[in-house]
C-alpha positions in Angstrom: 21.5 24.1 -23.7 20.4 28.1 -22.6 20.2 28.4 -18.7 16.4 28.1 -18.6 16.4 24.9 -20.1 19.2 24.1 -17.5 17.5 25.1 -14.4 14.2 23.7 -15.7 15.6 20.2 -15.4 17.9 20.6 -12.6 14.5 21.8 -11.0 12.8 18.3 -11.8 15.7 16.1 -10.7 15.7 17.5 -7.3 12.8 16.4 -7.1 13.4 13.0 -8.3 16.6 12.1 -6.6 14.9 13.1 -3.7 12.3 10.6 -3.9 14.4 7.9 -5.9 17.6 7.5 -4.4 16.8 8.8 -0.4 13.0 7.4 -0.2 13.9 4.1 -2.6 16.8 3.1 -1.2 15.9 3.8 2.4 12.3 2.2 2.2 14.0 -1.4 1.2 16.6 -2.0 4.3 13.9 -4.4 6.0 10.7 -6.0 5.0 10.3 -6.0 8.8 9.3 -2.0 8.4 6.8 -2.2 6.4 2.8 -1.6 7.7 0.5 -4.1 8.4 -3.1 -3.4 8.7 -4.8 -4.8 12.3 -7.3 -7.3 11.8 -10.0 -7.5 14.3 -12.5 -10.3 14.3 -15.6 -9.6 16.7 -18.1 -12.6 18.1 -20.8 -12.5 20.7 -20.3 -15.5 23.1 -23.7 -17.4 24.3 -23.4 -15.7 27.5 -23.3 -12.2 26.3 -19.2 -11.3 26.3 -17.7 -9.6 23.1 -14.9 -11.4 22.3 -12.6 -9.8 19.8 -10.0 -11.5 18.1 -7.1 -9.2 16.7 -3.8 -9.5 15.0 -1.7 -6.9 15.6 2.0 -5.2 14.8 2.7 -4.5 18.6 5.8 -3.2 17.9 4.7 0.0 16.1 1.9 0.2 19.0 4.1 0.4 22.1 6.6 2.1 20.2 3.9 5.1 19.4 4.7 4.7 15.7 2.4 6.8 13.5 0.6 4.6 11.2 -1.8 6.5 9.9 1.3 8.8 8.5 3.9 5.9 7.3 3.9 3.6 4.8 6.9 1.8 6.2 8.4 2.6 10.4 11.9 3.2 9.5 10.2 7.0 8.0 9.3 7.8 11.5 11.2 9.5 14.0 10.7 6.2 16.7 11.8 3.8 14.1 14.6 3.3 16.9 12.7 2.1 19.4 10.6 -0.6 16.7 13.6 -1.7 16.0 14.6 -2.5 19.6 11.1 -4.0 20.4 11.4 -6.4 17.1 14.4 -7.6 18.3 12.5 -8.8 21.6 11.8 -12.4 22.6 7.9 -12.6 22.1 7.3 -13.4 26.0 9.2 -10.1 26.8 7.1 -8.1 24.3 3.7 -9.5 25.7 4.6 -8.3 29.6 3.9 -4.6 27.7 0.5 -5.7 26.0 -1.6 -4.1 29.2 -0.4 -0.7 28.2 -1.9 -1.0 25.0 -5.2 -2.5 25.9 -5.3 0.4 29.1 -5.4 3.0 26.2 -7.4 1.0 24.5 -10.4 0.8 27.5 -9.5 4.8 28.1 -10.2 5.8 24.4 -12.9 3.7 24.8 -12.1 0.9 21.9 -16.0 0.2 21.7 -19.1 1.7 23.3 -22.5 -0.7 23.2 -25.0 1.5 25.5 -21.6 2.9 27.3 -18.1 2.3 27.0 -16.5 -1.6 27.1 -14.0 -2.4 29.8 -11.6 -5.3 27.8 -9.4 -7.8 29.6 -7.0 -9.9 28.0 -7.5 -13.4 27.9 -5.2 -14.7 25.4 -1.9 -13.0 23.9 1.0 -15.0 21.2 3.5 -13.6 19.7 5.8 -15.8 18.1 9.6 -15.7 18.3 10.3 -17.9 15.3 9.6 -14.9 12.8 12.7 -14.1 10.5 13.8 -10.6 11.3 13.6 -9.7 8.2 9.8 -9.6 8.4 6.8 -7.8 10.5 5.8 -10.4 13.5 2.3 -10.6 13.8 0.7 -10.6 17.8 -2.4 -12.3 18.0 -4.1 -10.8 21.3 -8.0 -12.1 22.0 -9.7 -9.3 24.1 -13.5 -9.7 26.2 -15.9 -7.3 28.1 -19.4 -8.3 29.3 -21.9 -6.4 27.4 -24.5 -4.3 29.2 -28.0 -5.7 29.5 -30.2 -5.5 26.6 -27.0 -4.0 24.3 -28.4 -4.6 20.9 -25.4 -2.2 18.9 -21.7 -1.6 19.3 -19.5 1.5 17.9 -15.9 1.1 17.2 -13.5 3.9 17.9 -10.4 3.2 16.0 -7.5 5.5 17.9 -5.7 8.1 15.9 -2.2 6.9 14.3 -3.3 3.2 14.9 -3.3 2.7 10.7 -5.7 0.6 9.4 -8.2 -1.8 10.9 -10.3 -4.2 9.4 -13.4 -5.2 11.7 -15.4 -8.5 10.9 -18.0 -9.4 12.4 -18.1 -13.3 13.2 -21.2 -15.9 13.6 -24.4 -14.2 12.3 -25.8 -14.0 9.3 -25.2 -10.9 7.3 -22.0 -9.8 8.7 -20.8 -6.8 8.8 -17.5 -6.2 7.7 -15.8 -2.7 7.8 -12.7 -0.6 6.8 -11.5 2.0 9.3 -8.4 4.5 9.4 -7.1 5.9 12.2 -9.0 8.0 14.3 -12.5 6.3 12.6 -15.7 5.0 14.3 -17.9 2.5 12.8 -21.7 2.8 12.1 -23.5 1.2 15.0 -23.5 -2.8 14.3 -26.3 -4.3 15.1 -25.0 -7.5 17.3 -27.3 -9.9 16.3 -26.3 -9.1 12.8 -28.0 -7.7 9.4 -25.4 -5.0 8.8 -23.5 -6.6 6.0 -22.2 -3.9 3.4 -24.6 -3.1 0.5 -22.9 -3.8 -3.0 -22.0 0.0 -3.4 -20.6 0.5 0.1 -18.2 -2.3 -0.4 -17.3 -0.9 -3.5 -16.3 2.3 -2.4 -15.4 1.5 1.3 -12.3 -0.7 -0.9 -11.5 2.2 -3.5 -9.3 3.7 -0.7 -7.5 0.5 -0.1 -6.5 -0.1 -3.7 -5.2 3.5 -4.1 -3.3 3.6 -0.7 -1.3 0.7 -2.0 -0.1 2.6 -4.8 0.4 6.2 -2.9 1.9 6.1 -0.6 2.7 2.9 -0.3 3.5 1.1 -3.2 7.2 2.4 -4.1 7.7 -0.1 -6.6 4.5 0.0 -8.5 5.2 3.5 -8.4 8.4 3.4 -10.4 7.2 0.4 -12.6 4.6 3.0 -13.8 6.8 5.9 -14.0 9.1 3.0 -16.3 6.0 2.8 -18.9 5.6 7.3 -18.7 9.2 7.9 -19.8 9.4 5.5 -22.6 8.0 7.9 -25.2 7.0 11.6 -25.8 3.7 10.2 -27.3 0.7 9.1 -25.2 -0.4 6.2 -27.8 2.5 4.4 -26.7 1.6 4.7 -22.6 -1.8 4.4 -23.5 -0.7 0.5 -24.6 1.6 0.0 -22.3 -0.6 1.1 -19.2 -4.0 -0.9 -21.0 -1.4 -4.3 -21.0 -0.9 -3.8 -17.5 -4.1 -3.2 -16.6 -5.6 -5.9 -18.2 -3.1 -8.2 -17.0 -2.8 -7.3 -13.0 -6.9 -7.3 -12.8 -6.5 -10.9 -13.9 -4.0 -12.2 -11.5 -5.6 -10.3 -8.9 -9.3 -11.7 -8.9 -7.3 -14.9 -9.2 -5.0 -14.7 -6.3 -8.0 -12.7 -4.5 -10.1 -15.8 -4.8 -7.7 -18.2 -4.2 -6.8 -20.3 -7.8 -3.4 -18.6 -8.3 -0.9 -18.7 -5.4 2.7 -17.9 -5.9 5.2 -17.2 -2.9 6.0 -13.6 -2.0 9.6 -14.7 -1.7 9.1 -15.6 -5.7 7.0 -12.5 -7.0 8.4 -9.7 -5.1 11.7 -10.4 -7.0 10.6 -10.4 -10.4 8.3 -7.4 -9.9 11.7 -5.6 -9.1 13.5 -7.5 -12.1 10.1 -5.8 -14.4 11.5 -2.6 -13.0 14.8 -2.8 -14.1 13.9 -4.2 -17.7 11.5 -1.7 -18.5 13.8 1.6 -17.5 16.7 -0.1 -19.3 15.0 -0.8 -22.2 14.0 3.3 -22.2 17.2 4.5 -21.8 18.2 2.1 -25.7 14.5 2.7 -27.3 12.6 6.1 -28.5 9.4 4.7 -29.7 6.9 1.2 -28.6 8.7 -1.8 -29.6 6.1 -4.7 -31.2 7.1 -7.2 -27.7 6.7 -4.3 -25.2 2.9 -4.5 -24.8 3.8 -8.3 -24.4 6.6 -8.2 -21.6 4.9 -5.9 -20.2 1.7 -7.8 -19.6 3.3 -10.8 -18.4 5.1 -8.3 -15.9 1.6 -7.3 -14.7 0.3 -10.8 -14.2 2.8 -10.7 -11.2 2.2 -7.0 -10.1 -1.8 -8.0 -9.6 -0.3 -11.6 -7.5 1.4 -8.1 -5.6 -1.9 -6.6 -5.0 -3.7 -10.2 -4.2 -0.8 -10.8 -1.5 -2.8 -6.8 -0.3 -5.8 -8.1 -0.4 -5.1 -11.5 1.7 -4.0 -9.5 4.9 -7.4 -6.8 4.5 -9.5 -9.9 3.6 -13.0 -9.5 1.4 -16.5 -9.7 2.7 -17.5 -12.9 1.6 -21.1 -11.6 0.4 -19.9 -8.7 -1.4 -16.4 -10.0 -2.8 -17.2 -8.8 -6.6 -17.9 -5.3 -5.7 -15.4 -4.9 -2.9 -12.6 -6.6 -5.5 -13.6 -4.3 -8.0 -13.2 -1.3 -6.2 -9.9 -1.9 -4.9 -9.1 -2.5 -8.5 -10.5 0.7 -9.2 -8.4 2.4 -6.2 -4.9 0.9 -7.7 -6.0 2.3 -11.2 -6.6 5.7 -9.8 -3.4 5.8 -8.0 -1.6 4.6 -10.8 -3.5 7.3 -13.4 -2.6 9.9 -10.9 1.2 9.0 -10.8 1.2 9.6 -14.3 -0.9 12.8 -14.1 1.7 13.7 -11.3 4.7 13.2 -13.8 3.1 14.4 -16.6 2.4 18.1 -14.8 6.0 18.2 -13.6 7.6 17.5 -16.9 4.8 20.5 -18.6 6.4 22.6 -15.8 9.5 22.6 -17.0 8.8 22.1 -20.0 7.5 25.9 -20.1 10.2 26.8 -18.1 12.0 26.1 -21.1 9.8 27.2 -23.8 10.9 31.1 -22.0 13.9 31.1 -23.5 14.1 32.2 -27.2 14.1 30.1 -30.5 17.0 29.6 -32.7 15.9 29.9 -36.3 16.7 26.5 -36.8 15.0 25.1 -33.5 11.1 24.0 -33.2 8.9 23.7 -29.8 8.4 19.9 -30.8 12.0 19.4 -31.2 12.5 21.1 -28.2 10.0 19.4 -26.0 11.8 16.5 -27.4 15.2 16.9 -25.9 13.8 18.4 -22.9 11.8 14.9 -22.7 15.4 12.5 -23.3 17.0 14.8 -21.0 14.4 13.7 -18.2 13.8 10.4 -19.1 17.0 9.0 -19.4 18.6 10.1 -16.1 15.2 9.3 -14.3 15.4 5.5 -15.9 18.9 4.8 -14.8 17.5 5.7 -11.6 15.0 3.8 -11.7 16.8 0.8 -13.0 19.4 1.1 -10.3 16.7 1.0 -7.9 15.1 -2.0 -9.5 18.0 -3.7 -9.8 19.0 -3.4 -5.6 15.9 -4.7 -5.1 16.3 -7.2 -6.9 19.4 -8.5 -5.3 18.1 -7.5 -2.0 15.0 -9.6 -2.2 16.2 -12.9 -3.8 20.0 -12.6 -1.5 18.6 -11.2 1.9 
């Protein structure tokens, strides 16, 4: 091997054991890290209050965890103080809430003709949680609504993650998608705002391809399993079709309701399909007749990952095709640009390489070859050991 070749792939696995063994390892200590989005249900009482009905990670509030930044709290620098407030008694983490719903009124959280003063009129959060998991606060907020208010904005704070507003008891909903540091269109109270079939579409494109970058470590190896089986792109070009085909299934199923299969069930085996298809790299140069097979069946439980997604954002129920489509179409372009991602880094070195001379008896194909096994070996033990602490992580704690 001549020194280029050398520093070409010591280049590439820097890169690679940084993100395998520090960000894989690290994300998977707690399922009670990882980033819920807030749900916010909004109704107009009979005597003109806006009641809004929300479901929040309190936690990562108080603890002024970035949301908009993480994918999981234990990557941010007040992970410390999460951890503390999750280990709370629920009673003890409710005498904070008026903090948050102080900021709240100062941002202002909604304007209808001028800003909304909330109070607090109802707050749980439960203490029979397992600690192993996020605990959920429901909070239900109310302001009187100026006379003759027919619209309301929401302003959706800045590091606060993602927020799903529905609109409650009119016809034609309006149901929304907001990031941090957001507003929503004006909503007309008395409804008619529901989402058009193309703004559903796209408004759920963002959500699908979030929970693949950044957030969606293991779907990100499992992808990364099917790249470095081959040199060729017919083979990926099955493999990635299979899964595909198979997770869009499972997900319109779960999404709707006829398939549901415990998290404590699927998560495992989606990190048992991680270890089986980098093994199976590391013993195999070429598509084996049962891989497009395995896995398929492996991506009918990836999609019941992405329905389980799906369940805590919700769907608008009058646009549910085109807003499951386009999240579909968001995991799809996450998952093409993970490949594209690898595939650019391996070319990179790959002409690194192609710098140094050519023995008389060497070709650039033979090269590109080794170069290839010398990548994709030592990336799929990686990514099997990975897989494979998962797995014992998620079935044994």
């Amino acid at each position: 091997m001549d020194r280029t070749f050398f520093l070409a792939t010591v280049r590439l696995w820097v890169v690679l054991l940084t993100l395998g063994l520090c960000q894989g390892f690290a994300s998977v200590k707690a399922l009670a890290h990882e980033v819920l989005p807030t749900i916010v249900d909004m109704t107009l009482t009979p005597d003109g209050t806006l009641r809004l009905d929300m479901r929040v990670n309190l936690e990562a509030f108080l603890a002024g965890i970035d949301l908009d930044a993480v994918a999981d709290t234990d990557a941010d620098p007040a992970a410390a103080d999460y951890d503390a407030l999750r280990a709370l008694p629920g009673e003890a983490l409710l005498a904070r809430l008026p903090e948050i719903v102080a900021a709240w009124n100062a941002l202002p959280l909604s304007n209808a003709g001028g800003p909304l003063a909330f109070t607090m009129v109802s707050a749980d959060s439960p203490d029979d949680v397992d600690i192993e998991l996020p605990r959920v606060t429901t909070i239900a907020l109310e302001a009187p609504l100026p006379e003759g208010a027919e619209a309301i904005v929401f302003n959706w704070p800045a590091g606060a993650g993602a927020m799903v507003l529905r609109q409650q008891g009119v016809d034609a909903p309006y149901t929304g998608y907001l990031d941090g540091g957001q507003s929503s269109p004006p909503i007309a109270l008395a409804g008619g705002d529901a989402q058009t079939p193309g703004e559903a579409f796209w408004s759920y494109v963002p959500v699908g391809f979030d929970h693949i970058l950044p957030k969606g470590l293991d779907h990100i190896l499992f992808v990364l399993g099917l790249f470095f089986l081959s040199t060729r792109w017919q083979p990926l070009l099955w493999q990635v079709s299979a899964f595909t085909l198979a997770h869009t299934v499972t997900l319109a199923l779960g999404a709707l309701g006829i398939v549901t299969v415990p998290a404590s069930i699927v998560e495992p085996l989606i990190a048992a399909s991680i270890v089986y298809v980098a093994v199976e790299n590391v013993f195999r140069r070429g598509l084996s007749r049962w891989r497009p097979l395995v896995i398929f069946g492996f991506g009918l439980l990836h999609g019941l990952g992405f329905a389980s997604v799906l369940g805590d954002f919700g769907l608008p129920e009058d646009q549910f095709v085109p807003a499951l489509i386009g999240f579909n179409v968001g995991v799809e372009l996450g998952q093409l640009t993970v490949i594209a991602l690898a595939a650019l880094l391996l070319a990179f070195c790959v002409q690194l390489a192609k710098r140094a001379p050519l023995s008389e008896a060497e070709a650039p194909v033979a090269r590109y070859a080794v170069m290839f096994r010398a990548v994709s070996i030592p990336a799929s033990l990686i990514i099997a050991a990975i897989g494979a602490y998962w797995t014992v992580e998620r079935v044994f704690f």
